[in-house]
C-alpha positions, 0 to 999 in steps of 0.5 A: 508474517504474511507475504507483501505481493506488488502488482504492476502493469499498463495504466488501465489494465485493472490493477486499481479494480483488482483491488476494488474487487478484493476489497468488496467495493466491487463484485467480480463478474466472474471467479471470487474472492475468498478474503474476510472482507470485514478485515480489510485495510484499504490505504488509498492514493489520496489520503482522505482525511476530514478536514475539520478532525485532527490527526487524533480524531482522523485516526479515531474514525475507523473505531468509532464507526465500528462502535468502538468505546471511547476510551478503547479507540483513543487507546487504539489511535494512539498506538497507531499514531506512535506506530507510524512516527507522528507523536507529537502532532495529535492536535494537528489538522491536515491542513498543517501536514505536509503529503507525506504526514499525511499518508502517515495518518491514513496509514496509522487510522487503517492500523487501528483496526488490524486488518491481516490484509493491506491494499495500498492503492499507489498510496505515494505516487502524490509525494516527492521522490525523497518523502516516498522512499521514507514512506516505503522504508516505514511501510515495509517495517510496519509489515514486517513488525505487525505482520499483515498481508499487503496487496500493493499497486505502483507505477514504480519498478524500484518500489515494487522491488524495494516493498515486495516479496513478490512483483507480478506484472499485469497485462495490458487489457483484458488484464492477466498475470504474465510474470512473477518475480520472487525478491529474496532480500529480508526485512527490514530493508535499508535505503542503500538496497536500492545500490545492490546489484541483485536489486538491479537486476531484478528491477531490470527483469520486472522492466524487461516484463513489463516491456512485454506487457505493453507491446502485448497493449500494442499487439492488441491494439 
């Protein structure tokens, strides 16, 4: 199983760009990335899905694009549809899905393919507080049980400890590391995590951080 890294810090310090460069949708201007950037999985904040497809052929797209047959990329997508819970909706169109179902079929379309790395680019920041903790419960057994890699952006100190085997905080701009905080806990994690004391006290430690990054924003301002 690979480890399950989540990046906070300052909105604009580059978390998001981070990811753009990881990905290939941007090259660095310096240093490089060392990844098989053909097996990427990127899960985005907004779920993009193609209105006029159904879950089934929403969660197709990526092995059709990739030539996939047609027998195959059904089987495929019918996997990943079973992966993240959503049997039973297949003939569904987005516009019937609530925010949450929806990140489901943009998780499940991203599984289809097996990419050993996952970036999640604050996949849940849209969803109600409830909906979001589901969705890291699922999120993390997915991980835990397929065993891919994932690089995971969020704005939220308990997601990050809650999804993580590993918290780095960011800097302010111009972006760098400037902590990093090890999660002992195992998986698969249950909700009632979030009531444990340690839990509490490395979010406070992650807060501490992330304290210090932006007073480093303000310093430099």
């Amino acid at each position: 199983m690979g480890e399950f890294v989540t990046i906070v810090g300052p909105s604009g310090c580059g978390k998001s760009t981070l990811l753009r460069i990881a990905s290939g949708l941007l090259e660095p201007t310096s240093g490089r990335v060392e990844a098989d950037r053909e097996r990427i999985g990127y899960v985005f904040q907004d779920a993009t899905l193609l209105d006029w497809r159904n879950v089934q052929n929403n969660v197709e797209l990526l092995p059709q694009l990739h030539g996939f047959p047609k027998a195959e990329r059904k089987r495929l997508a019918s996997e990943a549809i079973e992966l993240v819970g959503l049997q039973g909706f297949e003939r569904h169109y987005p516009k019937s899905l609530s925010g949450g179902m929806k990140m489901r079929v943009s998780l499940a379309r991203t599984l289809t393919l097996a990419p050993p790395l996952f970036l999640f680019d604050e996949p849940f920041a849209a969803v109600d507080e409830i909906t979001r903790q589901r969705l890291n419960e699922e999120t993390q057994a997915l991980f835990q049980r397929e065993g891919f890699a994932g690089l995971f952006i969020t704005h939220s100190i308990s997601e990050a400890v809650f999804m993580s085997t590993r918290v780095m905080v960011m800097s302010a701009r111009p972006g760098r590391i400037l902590s990093e905080h090890d999660v002992p806990f195992s998986y698969p994690r249950q909700a009632d995590l979030r009531f444990d004391s340690k839990f509490g006290e490395l979010c406070g430690e992650v807060s501490a951080a992330l304290e210090g990054a932006h007073g480093s924003e303000d310093g430099h301002e």
